[in-house]
C-alpha positions as CSV (number, residue, x, y, z in Angstrom):
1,X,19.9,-33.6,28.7
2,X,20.7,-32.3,25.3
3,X,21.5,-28.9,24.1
4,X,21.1,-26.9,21.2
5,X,20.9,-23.3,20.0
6,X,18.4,-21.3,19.6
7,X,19.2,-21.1,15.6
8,X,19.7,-24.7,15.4
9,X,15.9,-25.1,17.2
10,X,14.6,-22.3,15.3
11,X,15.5,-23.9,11.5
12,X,15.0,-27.7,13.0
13,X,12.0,-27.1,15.4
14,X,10.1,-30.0,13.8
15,X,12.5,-32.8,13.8
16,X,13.4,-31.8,17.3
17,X,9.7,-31.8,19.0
18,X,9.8,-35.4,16.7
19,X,13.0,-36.4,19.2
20,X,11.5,-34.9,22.3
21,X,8.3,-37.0,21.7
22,X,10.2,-40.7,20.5
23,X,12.9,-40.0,22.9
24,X,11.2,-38.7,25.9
25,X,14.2,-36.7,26.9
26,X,14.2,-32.9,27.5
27,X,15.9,-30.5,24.8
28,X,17.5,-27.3,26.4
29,X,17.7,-24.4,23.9
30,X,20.4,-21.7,24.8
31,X,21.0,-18.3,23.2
32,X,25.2,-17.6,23.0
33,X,25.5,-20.6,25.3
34,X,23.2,-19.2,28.0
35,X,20.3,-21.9,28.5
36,X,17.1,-20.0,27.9
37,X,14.5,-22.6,27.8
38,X,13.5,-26.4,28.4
39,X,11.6,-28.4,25.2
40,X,10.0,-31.3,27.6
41,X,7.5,-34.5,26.5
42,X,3.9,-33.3,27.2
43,X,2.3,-35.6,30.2
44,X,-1.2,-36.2,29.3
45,X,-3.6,-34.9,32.3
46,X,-6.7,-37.3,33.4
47,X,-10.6,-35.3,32.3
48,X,-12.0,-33.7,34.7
49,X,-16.0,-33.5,35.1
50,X,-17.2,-30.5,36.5
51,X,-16.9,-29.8,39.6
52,X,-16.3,-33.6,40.9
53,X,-12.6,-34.3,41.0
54,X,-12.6,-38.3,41.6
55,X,-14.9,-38.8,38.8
56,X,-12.5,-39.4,35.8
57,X,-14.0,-39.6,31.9
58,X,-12.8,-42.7,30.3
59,X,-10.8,-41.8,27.1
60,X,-13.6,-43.5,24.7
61,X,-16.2,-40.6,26.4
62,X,-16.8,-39.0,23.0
63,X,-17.2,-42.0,20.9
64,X,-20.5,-42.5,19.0
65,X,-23.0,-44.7,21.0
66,X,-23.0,-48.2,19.4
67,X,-26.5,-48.5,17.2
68,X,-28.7,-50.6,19.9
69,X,-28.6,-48.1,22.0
70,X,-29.2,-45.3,19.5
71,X,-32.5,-46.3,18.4
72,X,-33.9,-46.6,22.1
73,X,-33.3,-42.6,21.8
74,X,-35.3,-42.2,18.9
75,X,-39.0,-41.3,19.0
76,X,-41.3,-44.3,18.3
77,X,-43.5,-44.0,15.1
């Protein structure tokens, strides 16, 4: 795990959430050599639908619906 200071993630907090995310490796931030706090890669969390815990919502959920099934929505002239 790397280390850095508190100054040094203070004036470089952009390059280092850039490493954290290529990498994947945790970044611990100390203050006067004291570790303080732990930068870690975000794990994405599976959607969940109400109140129904094994239904999952597939990622493409908020995607327009494709035209064909758009006009069977709209009201007939």
């Amino acid at each position: 795990m790397k280390y850095i200071s508190s100054t040094e993630a203070k004036a470089r907090l952009n390059a280092v959430l850039a490493e954290v995310e290529r990498t994947g490796q945790s970044v611990t931030i100390t203050n006067h050599g004291r570790p303080v706090a732990v930068l870690a890669p975000a794990t994405p969390r599976a959607r969940r639908f109400g109140q129904f815990p094994g239904i999952r919502i597939p990622d493409n959920f908020d995607d327009p619906l494709p035209d064909d099934e758009l006009e069977a929505w709209e009201p007939k002239p």
